[in-house]
Structure formats: C-alpha cells, structure tokens
C-alpha positions in Angstrom: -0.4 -13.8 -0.7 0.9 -11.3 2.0 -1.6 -9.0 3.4 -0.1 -5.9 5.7 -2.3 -3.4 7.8 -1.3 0.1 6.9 -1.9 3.7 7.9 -1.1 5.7 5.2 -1.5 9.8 5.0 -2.2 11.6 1.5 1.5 13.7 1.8 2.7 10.4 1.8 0.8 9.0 -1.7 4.2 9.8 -3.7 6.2 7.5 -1.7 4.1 4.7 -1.4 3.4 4.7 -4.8 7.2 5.0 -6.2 7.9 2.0 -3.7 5.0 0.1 -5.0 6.1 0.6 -8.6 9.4 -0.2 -8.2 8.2 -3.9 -7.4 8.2 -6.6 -10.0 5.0 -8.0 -8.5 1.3 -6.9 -8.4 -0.1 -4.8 -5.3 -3.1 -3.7 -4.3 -4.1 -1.8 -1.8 -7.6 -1.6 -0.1 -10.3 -0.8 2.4 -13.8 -2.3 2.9 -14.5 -3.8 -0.5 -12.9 -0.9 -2.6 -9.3 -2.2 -4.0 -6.9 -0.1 -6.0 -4.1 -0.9 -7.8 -0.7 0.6 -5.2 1.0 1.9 -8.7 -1.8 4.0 -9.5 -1.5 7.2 -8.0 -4.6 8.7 -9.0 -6.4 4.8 -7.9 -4.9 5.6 -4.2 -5.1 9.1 -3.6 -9.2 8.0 -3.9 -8.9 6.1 -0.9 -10.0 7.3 2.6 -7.1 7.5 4.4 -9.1 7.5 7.9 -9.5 4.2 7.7 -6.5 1.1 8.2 -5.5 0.3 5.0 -5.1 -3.5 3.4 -2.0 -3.9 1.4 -2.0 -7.0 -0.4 0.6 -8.8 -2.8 2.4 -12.1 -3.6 6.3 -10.9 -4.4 8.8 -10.5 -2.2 11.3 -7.3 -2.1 13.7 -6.2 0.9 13.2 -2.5 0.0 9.5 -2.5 0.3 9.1 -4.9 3.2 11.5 -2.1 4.8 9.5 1.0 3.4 5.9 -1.1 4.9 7.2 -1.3 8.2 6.9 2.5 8.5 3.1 2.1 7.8 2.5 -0.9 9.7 -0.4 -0.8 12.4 -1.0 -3.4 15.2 -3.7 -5.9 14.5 
C-alpha cells in the first residue's frame, strides 16, 4: 500500500478525481479518520481541504505518480 501526503484545493477536485478514475486500482483519499473514495467527486469535495491530505492505494500508474507529485507536501 502506498500512502502520499497531499495538499489539495477545491478548484482542483476535477483533476484529481479524473486522474484518480483513470486508475485501474482502488484509491482513497483521507484526513483524520474520514476516508473517501478519490473517484467520487461529491465523497472528496466533502473533505476539508485545510488540512494535509492522506492519499492511499496499492496500483501502480506513471500518469498519476506524475499528476501526485504536484500535490505532494513534505513530511
């Protein structure tokens, strides 16, 4: 399982979610204990985007590895 530390503004829902979805592979995408599935974009646009993000899945695709770095935070 790969977990990423995002940032993740709500102009840029549509994107994230069109990535996501594009994956063969389940994502989620979480903060605290609320997860949401990264394909639903009604389940992320309830997140609160204040806070660092947890992206979490088990696939693997060069397009969205790219498309995460833009998100990325330090931990």
């Amino acid at each position: 399982m790969i977990h990423r530390k995002i940032r993740l503004r709500p102009d840029e829902v549509k994107k994230f979610v069109a990535a996501a979805s594009k994956c063969d592979f389940d994502i989620d995408i979480a903060y605290n204990r609320y997860v949401v599935d990264a394909k639903s974009i009604v389940g992320v646009l309830g997140l609160d985007f204040n806070q660092i993000l947890t992206v979490s899945y088990s696939g693997y695709d060069e397009d969205f590895e790219s498309f995460m770095r833009h998100f990325a935070v330090a931990s």
